[in-house]
C-alpha positions as CSV (number, residue, x, y, z in Angstrom):
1,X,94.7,-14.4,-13.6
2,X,95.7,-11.8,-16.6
3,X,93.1,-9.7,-15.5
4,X,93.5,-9.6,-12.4
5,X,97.7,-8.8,-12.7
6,X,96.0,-6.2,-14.8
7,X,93.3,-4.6,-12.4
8,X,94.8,-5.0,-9.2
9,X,97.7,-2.4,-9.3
10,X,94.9,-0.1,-9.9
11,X,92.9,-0.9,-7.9
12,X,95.2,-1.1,-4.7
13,X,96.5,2.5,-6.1
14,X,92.8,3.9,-5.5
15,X,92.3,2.0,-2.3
16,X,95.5,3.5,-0.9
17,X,95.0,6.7,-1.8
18,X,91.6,6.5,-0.4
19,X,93.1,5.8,3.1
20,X,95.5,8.4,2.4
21,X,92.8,11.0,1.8
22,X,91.0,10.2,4.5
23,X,93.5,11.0,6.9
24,X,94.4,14.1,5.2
25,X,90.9,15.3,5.7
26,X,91.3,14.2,9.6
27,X,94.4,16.4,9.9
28,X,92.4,19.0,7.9
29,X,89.7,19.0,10.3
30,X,92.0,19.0,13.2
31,X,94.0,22.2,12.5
32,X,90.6,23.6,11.8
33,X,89.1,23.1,15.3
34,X,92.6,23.8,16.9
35,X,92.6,27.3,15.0
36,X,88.9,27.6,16.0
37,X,90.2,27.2,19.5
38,X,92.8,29.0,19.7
39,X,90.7,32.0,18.7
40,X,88.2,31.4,21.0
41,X,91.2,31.2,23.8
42,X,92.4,34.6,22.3
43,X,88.8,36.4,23.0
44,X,88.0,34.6,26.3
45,X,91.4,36.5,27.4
46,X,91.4,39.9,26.1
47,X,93.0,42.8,27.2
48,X,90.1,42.8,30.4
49,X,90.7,39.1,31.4
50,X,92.1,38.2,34.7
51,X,95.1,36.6,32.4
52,X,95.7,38.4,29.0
53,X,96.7,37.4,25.9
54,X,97.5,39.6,22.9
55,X,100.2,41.1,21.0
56,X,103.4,40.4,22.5
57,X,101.6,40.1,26.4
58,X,101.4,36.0,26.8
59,X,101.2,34.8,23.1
60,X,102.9,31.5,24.1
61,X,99.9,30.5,26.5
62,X,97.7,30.9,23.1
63,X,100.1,28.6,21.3
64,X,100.1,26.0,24.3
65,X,96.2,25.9,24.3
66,X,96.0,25.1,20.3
67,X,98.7,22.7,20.5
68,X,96.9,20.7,23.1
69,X,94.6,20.1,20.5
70,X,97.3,18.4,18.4
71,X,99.4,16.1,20.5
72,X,98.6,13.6,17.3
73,X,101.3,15.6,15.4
74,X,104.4,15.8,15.0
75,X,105.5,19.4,17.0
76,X,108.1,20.1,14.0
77,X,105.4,20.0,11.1
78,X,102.6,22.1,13.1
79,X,102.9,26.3,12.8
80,X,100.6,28.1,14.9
81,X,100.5,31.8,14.4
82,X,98.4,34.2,16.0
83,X,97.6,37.4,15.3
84,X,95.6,40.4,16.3
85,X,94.5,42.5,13.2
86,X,93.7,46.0,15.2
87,X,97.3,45.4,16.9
88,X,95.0,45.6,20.7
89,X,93.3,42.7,22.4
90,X,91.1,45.5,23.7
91,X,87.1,44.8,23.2
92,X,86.3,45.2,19.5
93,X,89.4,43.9,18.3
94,X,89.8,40.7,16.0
95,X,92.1,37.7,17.3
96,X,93.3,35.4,14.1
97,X,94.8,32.1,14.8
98,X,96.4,30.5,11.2
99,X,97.6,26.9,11.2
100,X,99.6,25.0,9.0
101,X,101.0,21.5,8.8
102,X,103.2,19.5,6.9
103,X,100.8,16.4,6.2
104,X,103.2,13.3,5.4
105,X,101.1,10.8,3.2
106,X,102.0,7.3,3.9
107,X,101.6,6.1,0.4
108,X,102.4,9.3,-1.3
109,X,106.0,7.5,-2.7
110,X,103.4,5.9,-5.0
111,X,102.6,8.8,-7.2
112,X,105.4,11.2,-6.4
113,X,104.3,13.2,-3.4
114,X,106.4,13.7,-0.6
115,X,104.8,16.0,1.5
116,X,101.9,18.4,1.6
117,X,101.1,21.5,3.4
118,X,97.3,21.8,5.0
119,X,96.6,24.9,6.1
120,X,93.7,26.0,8.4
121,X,92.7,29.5,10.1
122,X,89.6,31.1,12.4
123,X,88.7,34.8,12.9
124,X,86.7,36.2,16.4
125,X,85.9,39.5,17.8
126,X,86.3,40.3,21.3
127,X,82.9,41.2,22.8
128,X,84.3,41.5,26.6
């Protein structure tokens, strides 16, 4: 019984914050793929689509797209910023999507932390 009083604080501590890593590393991945998307969006409408996106012409469409990819999140935590390096969406030019969000553990009261920010982002080129 003493050893056990004595083990399993610790041991529940590192199970927890297994479980706790683990989604963090889902929410990681998820940003990812919605950045990745997002830029892919960005250079499937470029300045030569039938519906263009670029600086200041329809970001908000862009935004809509990535965020479809994560309803699972709380809207207030998530910032999607995109961004077109060259400052066209003409062929040639970059599209950057960044992503960042405000990743909540549910154990973190445990060891102190109360929030954490993950942030993700994805470069492409437009080729037509």
């Amino acid at each position: 019984m003493v050893e056990f009083a004595l083990i399993a604080p610790i041991f529940f501590i590192v199970v927890l914050g297994m479980i706790d890593g683990t989604r963090a590393i889902f929410a990681y991945n998820a940003i990812s793929n919605a950045s990745r998307e997002g830029a892919r969006y960005g250079i499937v409408h470029g300045g030569s689509s039938a519906s263009p996106v670029g600086p200041g012409v329809n970001e908000t469409a862009l935004k809509d797209h990535v965020k479809q990819f994560t309803k699972a999140f709380s809207p207030s935590d998530l910032t999607v910023t995109p961004s077109w390096p060259s400052g066209s969406n003409a062929i040639g030019s970059k599209v950057k999507v960044d992503m960042a969000y405000k990743y909540h553990p549910m154990f973190g009261a445990l060891v102190g932390i109360k929030s954490m920010t993950l942030s993700a982002g994805a470069t492409m080129v437009i080729v037509n």
